[in-house]
PDB file of N, CA, C and O in Angstrom:
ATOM      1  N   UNK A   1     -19.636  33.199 -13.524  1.00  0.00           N
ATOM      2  CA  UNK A   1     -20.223  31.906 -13.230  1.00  0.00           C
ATOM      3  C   UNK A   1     -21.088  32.044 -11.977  1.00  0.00           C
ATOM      4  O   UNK A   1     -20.870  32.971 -11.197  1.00  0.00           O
ATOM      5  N   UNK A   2     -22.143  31.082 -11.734  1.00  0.00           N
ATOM      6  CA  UNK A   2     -22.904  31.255 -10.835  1.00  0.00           C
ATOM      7  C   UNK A   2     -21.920  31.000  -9.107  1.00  0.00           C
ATOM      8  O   UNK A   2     -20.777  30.563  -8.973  1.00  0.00           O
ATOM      9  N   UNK A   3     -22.699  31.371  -8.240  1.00  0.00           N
ATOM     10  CA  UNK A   3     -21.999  30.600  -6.950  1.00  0.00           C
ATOM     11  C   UNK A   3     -22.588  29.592  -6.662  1.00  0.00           C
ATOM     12  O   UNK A   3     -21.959  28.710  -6.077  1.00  0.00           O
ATOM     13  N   UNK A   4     -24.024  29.395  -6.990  1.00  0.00           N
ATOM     14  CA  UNK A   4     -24.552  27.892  -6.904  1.00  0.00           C
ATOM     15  C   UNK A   4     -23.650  26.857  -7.368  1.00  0.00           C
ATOM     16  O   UNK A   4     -23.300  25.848  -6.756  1.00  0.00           O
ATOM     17  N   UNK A   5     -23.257  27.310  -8.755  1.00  0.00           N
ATOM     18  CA  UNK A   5     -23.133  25.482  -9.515  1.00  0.00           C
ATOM     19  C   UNK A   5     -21.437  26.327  -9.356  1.00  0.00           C
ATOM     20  O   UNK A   5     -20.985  26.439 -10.496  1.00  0.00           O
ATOM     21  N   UNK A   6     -20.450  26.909  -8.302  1.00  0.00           N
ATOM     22  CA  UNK A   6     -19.274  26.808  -7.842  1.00  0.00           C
ATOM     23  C   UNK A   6     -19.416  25.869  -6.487  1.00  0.00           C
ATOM     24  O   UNK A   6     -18.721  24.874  -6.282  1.00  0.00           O
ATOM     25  N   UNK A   7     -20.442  26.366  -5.604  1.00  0.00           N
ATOM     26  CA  UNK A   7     -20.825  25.907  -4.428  1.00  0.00           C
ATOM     27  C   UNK A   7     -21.446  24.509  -4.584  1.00  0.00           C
ATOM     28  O   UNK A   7     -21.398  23.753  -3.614  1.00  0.00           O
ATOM     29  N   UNK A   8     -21.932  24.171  -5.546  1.00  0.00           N
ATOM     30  CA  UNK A   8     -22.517  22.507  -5.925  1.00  0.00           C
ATOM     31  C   UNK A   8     -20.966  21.477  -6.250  1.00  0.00           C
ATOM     32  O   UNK A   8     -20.664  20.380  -5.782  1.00  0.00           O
ATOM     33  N   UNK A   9     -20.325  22.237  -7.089  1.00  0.00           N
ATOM     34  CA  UNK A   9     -19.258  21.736  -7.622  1.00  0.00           C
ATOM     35  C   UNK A   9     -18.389  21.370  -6.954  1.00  0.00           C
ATOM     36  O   UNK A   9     -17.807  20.313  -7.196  1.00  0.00           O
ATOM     37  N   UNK A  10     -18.034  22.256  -5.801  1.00  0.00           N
ATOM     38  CA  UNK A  10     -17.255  22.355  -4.876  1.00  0.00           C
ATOM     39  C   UNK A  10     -17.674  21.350  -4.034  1.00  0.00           C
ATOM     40  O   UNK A  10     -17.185  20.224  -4.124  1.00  0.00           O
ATOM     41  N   UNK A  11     -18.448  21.600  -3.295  1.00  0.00           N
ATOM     42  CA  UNK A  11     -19.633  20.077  -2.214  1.00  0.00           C
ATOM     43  C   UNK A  11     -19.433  18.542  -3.052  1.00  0.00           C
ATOM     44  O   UNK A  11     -19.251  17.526  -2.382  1.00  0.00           O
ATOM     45  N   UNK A  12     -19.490  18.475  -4.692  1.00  0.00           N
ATOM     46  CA  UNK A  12     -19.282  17.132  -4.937  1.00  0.00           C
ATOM     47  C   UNK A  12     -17.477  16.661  -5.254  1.00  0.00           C
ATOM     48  O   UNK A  12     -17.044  15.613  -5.733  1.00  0.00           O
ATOM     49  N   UNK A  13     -16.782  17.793  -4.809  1.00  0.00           N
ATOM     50  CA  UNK A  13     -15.469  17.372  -4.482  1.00  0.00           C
ATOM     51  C   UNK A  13     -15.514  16.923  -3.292  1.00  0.00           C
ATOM     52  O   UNK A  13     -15.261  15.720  -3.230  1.00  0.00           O
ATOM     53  N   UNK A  14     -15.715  17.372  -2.419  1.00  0.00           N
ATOM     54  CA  UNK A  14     -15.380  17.159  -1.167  1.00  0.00           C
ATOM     55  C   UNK A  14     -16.288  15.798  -0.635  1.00  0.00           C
ATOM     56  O   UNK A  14     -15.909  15.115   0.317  1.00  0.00           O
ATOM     57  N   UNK A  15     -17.405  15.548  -1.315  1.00  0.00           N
ATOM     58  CA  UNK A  15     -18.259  13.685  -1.027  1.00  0.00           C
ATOM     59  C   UNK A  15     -17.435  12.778  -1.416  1.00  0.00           C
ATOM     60  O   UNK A  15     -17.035  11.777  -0.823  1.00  0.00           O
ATOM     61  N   UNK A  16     -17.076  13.383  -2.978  1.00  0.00           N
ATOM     62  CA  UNK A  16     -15.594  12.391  -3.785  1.00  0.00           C
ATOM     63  C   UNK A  16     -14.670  12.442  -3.098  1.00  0.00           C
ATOM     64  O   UNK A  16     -13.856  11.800  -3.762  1.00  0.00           O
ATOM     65  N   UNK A  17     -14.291  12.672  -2.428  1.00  0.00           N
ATOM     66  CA  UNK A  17     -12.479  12.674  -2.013  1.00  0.00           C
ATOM     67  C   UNK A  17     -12.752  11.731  -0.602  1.00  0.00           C
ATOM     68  O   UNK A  17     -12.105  10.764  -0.198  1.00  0.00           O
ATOM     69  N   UNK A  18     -13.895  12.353  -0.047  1.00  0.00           N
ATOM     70  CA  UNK A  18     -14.427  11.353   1.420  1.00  0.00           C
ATOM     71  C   UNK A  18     -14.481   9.786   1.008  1.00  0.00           C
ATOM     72  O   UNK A  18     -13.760   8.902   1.470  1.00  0.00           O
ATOM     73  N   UNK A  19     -15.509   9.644   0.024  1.00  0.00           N
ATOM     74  CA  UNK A  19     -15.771   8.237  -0.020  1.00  0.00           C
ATOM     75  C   UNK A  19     -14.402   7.632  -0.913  1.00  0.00           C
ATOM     76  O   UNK A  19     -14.126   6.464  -0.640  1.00  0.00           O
ATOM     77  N   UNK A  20     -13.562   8.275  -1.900  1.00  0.00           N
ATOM     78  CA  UNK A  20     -12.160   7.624  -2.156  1.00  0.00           C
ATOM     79  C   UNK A  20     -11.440   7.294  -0.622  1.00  0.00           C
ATOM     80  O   UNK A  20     -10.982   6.186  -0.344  1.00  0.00           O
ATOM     81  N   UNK A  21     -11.432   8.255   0.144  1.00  0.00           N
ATOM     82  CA  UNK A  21     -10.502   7.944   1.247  1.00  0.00           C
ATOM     83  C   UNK A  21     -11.201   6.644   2.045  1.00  0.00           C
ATOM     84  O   UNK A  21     -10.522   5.781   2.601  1.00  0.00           O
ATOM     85  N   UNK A  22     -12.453   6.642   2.017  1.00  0.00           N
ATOM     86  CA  UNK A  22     -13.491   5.455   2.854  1.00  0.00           C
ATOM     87  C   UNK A  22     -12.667   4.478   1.878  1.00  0.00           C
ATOM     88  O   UNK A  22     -11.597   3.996   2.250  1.00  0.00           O
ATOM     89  N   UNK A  23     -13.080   4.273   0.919  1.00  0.00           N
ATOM     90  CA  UNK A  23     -12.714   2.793   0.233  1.00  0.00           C
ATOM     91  C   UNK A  23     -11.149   2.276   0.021  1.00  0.00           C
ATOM     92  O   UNK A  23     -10.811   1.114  -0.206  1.00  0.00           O
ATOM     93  N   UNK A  24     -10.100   3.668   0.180  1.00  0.00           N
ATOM     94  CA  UNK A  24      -8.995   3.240   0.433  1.00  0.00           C
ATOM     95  C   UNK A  24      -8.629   2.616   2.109  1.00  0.00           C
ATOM     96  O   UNK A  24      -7.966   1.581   2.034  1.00  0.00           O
ATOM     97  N   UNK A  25      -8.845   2.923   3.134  1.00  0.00           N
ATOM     98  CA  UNK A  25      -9.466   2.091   4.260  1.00  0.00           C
ATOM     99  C   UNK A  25      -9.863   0.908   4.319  1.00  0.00           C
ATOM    100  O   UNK A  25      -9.616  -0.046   5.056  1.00  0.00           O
ATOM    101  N   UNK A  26     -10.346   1.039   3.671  1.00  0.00           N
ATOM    102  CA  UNK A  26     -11.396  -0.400   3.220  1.00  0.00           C
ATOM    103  C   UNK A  26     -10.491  -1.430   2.838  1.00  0.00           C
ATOM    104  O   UNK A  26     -10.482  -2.499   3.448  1.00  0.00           O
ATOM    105  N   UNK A  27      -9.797  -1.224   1.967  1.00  0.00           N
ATOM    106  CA  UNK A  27      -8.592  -1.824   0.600  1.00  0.00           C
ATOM    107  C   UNK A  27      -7.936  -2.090   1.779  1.00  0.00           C
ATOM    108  O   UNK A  27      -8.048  -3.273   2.101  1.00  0.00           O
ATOM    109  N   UNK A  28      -7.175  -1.297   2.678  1.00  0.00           N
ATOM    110  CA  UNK A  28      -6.000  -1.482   3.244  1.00  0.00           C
ATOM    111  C   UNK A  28      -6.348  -2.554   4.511  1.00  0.00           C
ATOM    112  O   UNK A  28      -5.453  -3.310   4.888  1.00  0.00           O
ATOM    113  N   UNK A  29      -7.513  -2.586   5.072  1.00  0.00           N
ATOM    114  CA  UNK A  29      -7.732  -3.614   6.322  1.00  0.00           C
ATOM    115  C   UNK A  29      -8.155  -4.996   5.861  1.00  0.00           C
ATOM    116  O   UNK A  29      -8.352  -5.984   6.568  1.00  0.00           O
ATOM    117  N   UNK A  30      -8.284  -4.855   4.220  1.00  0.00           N
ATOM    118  CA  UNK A  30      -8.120  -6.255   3.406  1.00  0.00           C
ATOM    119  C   UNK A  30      -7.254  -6.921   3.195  1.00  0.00           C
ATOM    120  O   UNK A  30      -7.360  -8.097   2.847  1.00  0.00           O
ATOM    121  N   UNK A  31      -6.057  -6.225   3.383  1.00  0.00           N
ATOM    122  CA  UNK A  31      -4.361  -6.709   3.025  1.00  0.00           C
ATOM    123  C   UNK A  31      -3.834  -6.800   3.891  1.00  0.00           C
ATOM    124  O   UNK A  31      -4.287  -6.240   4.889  1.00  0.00           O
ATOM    125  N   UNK A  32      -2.632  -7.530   3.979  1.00  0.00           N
ATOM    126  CA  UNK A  32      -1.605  -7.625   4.718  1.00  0.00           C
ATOM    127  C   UNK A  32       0.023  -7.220   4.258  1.00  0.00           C
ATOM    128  O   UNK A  32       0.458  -7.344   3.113  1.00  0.00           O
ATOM    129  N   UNK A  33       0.657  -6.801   5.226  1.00  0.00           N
ATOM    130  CA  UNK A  33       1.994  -6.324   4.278  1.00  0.00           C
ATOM    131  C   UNK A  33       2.761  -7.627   4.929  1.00  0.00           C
ATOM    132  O   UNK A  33       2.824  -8.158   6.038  1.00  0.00           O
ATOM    133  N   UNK A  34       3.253  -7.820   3.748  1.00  0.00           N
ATOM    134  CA  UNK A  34       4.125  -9.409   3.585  1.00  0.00           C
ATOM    135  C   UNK A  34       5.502  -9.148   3.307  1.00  0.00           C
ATOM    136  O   UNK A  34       5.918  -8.605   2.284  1.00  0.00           O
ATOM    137  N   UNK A  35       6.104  -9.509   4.146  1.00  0.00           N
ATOM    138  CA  UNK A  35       7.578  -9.257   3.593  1.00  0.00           C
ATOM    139  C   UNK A  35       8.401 -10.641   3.349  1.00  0.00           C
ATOM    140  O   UNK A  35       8.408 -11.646   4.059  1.00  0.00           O
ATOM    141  N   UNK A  36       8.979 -10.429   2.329  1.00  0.00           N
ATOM    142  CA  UNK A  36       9.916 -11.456   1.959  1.00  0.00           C
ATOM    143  C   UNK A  36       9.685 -12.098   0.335  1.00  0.00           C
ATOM    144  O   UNK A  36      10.494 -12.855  -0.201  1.00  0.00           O
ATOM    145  N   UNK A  37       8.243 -11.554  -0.381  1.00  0.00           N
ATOM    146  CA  UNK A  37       7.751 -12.221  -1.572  1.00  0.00           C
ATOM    147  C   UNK A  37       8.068 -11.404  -2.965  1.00  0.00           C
ATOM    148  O   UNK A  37       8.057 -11.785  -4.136  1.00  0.00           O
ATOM    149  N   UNK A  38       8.397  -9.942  -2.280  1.00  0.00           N
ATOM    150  CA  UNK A  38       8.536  -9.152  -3.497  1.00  0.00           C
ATOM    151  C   UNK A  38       9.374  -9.884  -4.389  1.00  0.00           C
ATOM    152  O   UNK A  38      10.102 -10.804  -4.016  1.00  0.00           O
ATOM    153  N   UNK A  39       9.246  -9.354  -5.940  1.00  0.00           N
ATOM    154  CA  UNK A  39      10.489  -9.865  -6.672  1.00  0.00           C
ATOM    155  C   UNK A  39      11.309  -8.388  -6.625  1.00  0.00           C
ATOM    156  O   UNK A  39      10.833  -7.304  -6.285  1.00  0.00           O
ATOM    157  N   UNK A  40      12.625  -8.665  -7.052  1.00  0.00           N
ATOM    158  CA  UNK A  40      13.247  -7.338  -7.678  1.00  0.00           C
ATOM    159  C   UNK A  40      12.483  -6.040  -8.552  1.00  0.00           C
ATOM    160  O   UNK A  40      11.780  -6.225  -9.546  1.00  0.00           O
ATOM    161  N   UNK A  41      12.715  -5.011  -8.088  1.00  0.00           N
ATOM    162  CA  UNK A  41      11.936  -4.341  -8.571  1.00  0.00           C
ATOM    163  C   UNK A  41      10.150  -4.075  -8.196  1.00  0.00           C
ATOM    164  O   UNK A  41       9.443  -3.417  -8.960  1.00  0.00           O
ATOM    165  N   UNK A  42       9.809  -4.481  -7.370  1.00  0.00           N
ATOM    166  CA  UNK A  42       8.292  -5.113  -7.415  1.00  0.00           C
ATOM    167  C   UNK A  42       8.092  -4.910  -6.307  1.00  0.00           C
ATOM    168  O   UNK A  42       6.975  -5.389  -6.107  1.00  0.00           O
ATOM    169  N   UNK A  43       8.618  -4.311  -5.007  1.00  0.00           N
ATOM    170  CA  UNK A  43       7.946  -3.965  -3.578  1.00  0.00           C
ATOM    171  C   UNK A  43       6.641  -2.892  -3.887  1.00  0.00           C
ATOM    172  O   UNK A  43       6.297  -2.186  -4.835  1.00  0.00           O
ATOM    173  N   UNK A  44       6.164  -3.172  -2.618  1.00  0.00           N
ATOM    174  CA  UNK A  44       5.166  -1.890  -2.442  1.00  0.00           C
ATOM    175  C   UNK A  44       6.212  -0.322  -1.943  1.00  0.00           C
ATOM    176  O   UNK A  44       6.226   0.676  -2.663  1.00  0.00           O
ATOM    177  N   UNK A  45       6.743  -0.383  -1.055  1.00  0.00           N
ATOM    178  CA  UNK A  45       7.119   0.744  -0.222  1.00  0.00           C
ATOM    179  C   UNK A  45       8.957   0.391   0.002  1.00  0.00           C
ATOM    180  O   UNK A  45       9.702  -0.272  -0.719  1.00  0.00           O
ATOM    181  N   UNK A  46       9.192   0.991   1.037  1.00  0.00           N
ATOM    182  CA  UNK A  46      10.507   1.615   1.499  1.00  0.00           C
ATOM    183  C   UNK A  46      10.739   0.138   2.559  1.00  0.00           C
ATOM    184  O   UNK A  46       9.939  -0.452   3.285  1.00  0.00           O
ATOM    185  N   UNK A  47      11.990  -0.075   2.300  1.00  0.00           N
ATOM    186  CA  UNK A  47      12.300  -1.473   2.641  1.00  0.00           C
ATOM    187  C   UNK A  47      12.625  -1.071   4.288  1.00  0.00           C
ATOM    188  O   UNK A  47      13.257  -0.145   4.796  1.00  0.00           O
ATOM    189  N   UNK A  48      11.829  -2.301   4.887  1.00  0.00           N
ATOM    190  CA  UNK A  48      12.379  -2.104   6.641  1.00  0.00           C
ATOM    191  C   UNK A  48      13.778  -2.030   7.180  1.00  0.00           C
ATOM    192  O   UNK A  48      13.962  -1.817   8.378  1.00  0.00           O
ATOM    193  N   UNK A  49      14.901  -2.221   6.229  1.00  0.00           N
ATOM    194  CA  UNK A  49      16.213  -1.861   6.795  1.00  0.00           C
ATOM    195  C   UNK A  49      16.442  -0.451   6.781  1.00  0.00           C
ATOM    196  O   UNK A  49      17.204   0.108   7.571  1.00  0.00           O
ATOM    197  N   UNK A  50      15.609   0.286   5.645  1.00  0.00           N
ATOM    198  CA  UNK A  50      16.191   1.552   5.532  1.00  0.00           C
ATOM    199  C   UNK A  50      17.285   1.906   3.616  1.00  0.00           C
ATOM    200  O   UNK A  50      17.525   2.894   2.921  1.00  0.00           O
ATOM    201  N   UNK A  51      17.593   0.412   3.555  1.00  0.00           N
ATOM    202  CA  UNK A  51      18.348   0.262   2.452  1.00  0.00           C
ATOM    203  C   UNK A  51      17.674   1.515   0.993  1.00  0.00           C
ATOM    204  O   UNK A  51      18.375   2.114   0.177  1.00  0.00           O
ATOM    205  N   UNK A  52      16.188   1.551   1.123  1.00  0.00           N
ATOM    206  CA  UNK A  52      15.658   2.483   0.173  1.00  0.00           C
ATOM    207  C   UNK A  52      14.694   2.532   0.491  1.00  0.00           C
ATOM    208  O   UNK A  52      14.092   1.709   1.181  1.00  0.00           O
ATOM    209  N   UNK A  53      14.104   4.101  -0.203  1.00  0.00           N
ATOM    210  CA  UNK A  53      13.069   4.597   0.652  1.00  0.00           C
ATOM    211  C   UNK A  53      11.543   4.830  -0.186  1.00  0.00           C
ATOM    212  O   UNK A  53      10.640   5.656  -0.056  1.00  0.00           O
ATOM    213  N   UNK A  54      11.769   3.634  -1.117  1.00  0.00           N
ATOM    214  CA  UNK A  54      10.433   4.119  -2.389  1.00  0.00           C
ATOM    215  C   UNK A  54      10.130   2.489  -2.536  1.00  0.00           C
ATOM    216  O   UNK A  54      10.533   1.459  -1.996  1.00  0.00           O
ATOM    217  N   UNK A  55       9.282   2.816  -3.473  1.00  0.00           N
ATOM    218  CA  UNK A  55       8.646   1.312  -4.183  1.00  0.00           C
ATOM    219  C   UNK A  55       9.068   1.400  -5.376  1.00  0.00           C
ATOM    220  O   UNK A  55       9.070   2.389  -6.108  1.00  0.00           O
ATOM    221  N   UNK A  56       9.629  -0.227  -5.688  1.00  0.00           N
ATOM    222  CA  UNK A  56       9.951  -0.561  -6.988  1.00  0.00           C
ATOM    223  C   UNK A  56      11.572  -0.118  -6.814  1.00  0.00           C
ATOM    224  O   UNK A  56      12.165   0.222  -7.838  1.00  0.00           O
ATOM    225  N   UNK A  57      12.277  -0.118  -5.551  1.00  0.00           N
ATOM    226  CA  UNK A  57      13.597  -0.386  -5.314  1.00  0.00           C
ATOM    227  C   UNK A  57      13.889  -1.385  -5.062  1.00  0.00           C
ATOM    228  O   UNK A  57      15.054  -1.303  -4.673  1.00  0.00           O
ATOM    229  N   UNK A  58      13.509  -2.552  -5.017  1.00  0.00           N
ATOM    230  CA  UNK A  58      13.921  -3.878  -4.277  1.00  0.00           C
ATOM    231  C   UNK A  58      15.418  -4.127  -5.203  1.00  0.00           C
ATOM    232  O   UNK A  58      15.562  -3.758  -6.368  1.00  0.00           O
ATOM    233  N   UNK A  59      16.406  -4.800  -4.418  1.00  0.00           N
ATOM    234  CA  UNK A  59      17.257  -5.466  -5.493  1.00  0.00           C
ATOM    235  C   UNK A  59      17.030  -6.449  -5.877  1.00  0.00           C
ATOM    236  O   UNK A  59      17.512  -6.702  -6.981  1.00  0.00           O
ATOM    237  N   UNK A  60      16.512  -7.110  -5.460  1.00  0.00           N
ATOM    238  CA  UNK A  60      16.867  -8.811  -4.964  1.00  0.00           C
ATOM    239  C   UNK A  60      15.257  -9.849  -4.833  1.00  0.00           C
ATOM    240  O   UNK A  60      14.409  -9.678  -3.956  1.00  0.00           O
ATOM    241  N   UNK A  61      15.208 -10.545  -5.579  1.00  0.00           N
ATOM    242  CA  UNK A  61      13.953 -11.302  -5.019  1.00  0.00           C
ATOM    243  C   UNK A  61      14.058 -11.905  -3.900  1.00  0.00           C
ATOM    244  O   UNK A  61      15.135 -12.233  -3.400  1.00  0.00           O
ATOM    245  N   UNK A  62      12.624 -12.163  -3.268  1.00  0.00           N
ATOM    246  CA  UNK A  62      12.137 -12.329  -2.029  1.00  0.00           C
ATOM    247  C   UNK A  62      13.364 -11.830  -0.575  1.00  0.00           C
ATOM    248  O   UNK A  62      13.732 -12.557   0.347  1.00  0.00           O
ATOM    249  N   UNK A  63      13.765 -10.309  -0.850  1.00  0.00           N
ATOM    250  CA  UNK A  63      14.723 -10.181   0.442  1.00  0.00           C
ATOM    251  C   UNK A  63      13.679  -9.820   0.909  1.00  0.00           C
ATOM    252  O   UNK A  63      12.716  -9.297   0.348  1.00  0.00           O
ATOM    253  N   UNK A  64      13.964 -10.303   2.794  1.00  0.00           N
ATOM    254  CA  UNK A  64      13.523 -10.134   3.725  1.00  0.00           C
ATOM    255  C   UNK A  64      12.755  -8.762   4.419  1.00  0.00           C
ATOM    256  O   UNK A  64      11.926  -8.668   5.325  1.00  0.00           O
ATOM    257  N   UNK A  65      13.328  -7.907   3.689  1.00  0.00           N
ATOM    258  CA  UNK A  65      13.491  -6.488   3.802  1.00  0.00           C
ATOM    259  C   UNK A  65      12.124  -6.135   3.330  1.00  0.00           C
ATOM    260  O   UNK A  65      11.405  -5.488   4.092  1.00  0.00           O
ATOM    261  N   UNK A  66      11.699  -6.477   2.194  1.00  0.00           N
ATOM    262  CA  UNK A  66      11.254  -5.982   1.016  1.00  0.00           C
ATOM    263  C   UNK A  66       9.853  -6.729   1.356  1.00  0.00           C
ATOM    264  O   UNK A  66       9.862  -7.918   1.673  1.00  0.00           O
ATOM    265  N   UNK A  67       8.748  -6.046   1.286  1.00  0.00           N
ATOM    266  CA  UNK A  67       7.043  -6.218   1.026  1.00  0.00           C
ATOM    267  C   UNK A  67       6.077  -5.793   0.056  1.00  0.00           C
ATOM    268  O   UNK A  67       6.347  -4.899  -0.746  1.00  0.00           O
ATOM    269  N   UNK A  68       5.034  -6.342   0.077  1.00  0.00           N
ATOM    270  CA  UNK A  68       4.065  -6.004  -0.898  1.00  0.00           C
ATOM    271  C   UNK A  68       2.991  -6.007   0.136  1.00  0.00           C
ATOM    272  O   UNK A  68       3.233  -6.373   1.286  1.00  0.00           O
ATOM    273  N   UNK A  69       1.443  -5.485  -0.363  1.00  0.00           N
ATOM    274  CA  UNK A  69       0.370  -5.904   0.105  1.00  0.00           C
ATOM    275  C   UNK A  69      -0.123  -7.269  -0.365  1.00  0.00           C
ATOM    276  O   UNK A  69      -0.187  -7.761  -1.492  1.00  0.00           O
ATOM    277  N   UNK A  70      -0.372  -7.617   0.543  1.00  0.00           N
ATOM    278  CA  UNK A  70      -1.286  -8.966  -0.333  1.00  0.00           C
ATOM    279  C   UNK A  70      -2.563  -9.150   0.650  1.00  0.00           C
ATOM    280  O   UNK A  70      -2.764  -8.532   1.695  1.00  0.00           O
ATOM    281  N   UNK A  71      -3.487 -10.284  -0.017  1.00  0.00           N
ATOM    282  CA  UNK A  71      -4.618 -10.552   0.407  1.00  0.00           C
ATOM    283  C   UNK A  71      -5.041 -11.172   1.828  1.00  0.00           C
ATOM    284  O   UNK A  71      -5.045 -12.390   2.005  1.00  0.00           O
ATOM    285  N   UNK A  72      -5.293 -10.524   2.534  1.00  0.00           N
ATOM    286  CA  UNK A  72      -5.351 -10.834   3.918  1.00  0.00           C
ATOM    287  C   UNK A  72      -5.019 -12.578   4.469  1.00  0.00           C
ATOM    288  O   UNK A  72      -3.799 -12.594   4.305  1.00  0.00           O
ATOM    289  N   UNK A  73      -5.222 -13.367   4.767  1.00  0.00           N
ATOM    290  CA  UNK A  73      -4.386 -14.274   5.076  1.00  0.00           C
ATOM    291  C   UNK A  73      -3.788 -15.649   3.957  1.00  0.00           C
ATOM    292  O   UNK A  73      -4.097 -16.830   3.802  1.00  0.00           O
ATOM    293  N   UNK A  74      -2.882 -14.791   3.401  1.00  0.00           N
ATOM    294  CA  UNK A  74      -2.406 -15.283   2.160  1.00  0.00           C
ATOM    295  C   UNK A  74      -0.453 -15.205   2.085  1.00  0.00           C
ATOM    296  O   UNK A  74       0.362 -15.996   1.610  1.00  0.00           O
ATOM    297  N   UNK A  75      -0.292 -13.907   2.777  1.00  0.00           N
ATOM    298  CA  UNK A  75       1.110 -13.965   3.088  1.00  0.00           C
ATOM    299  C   UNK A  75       1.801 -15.083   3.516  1.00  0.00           C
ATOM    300  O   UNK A  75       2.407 -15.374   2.484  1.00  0.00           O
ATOM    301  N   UNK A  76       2.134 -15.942   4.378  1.00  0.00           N
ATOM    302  CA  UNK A  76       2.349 -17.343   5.012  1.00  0.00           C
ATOM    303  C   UNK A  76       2.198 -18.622   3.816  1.00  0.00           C
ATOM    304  O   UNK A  76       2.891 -19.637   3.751  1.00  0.00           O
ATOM    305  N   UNK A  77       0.771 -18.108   2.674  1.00  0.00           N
ATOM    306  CA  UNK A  77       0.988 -19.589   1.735  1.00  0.00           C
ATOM    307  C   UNK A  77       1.853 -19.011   1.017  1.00  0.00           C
ATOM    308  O   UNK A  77       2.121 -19.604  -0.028  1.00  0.00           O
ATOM    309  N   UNK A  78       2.325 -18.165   1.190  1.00  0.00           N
ATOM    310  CA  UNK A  78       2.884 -17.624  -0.420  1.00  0.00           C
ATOM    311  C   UNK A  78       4.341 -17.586   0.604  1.00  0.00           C
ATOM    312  O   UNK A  78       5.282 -16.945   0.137  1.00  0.00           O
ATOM    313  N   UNK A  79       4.466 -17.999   1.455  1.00  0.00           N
ATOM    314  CA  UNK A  79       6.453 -17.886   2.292  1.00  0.00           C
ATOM    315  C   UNK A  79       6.712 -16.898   2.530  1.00  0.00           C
ATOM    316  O   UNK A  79       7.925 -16.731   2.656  1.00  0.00           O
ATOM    317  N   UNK A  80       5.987 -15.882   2.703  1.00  0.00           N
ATOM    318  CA  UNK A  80       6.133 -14.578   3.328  1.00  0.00           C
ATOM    319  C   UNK A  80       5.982 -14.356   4.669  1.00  0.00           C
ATOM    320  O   UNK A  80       5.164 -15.159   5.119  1.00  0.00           O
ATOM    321  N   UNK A  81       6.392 -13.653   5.463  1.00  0.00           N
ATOM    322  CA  UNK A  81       6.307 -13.581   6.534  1.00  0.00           C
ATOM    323  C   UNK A  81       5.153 -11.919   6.939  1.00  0.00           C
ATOM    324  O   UNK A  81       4.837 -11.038   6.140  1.00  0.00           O
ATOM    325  N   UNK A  82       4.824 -12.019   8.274  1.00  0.00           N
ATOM    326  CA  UNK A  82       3.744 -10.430   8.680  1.00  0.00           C
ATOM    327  C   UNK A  82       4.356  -9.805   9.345  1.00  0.00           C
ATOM    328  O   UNK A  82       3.690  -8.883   9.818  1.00  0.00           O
ATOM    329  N   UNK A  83       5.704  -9.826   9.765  1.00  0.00           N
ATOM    330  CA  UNK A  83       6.759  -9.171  10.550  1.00  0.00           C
ATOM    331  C   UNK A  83       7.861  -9.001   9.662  1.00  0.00           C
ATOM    332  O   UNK A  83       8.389  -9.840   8.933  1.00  0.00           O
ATOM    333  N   UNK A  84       8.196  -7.516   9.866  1.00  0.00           N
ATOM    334  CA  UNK A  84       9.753  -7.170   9.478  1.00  0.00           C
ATOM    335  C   UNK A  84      10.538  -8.193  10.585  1.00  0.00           C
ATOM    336  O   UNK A  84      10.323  -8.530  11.749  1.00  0.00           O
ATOM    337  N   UNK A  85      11.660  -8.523   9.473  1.00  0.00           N
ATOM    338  CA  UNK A  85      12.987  -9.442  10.355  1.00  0.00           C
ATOM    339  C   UNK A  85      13.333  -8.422  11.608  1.00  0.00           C
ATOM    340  O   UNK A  85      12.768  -7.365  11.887  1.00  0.00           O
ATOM    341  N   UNK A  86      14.279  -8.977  12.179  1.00  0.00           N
ATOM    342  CA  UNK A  86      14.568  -8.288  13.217  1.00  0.00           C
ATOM    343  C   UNK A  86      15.681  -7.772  12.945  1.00  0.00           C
ATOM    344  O   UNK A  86      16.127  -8.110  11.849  1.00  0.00           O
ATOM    345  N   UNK A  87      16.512  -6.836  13.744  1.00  0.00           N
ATOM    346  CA  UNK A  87      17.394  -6.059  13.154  1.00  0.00           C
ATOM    347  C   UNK A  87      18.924  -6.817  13.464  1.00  0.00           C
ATOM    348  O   UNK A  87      19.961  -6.314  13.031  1.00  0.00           O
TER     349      UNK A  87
END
């Protein structure tokens, strides 16, 4: 195979992976992590007690523990709170 179209190929991985990481940035300073709205089953991430350490462990709807992303100032209509409870 040529080294051009390895060396072309290669260069349009590395623009792709930049501008995915730009627009995931992007996504994330759009959201807010809300805790308290998840349903069972339905968090984003690893609950602030520690209780579990993945997404899509929640037990329990809307525990305190438990977050999602949501749409930047939208957490509060929806009874969620922008702070983990306190310990």
């Amino acid at each position: 195979m040529d080294k051009q179209v390895l060396l072309r190929g290669a260069l349009a991985s590395v623009i792709a992976l930049g501008l995915a990481g730009a627009s995931t940035t992007a996504m994330a300073q759009e959201k807010d992590k809300c805790y308290g709205v998840a349903k069972a089953g339905k968090n984003d991430c690893a609950s602030a007690n520690g209780s579990h350490s993945c997404a899509g462990q929640a037990k329990k709807d809307s525990d305190a523990n438990d977050w999602l992303y949501v749409t930047k100032g939208t957490c509060e209509k929806m009874g969620g709170k922008l702070t983990k409870p306190a310990k």
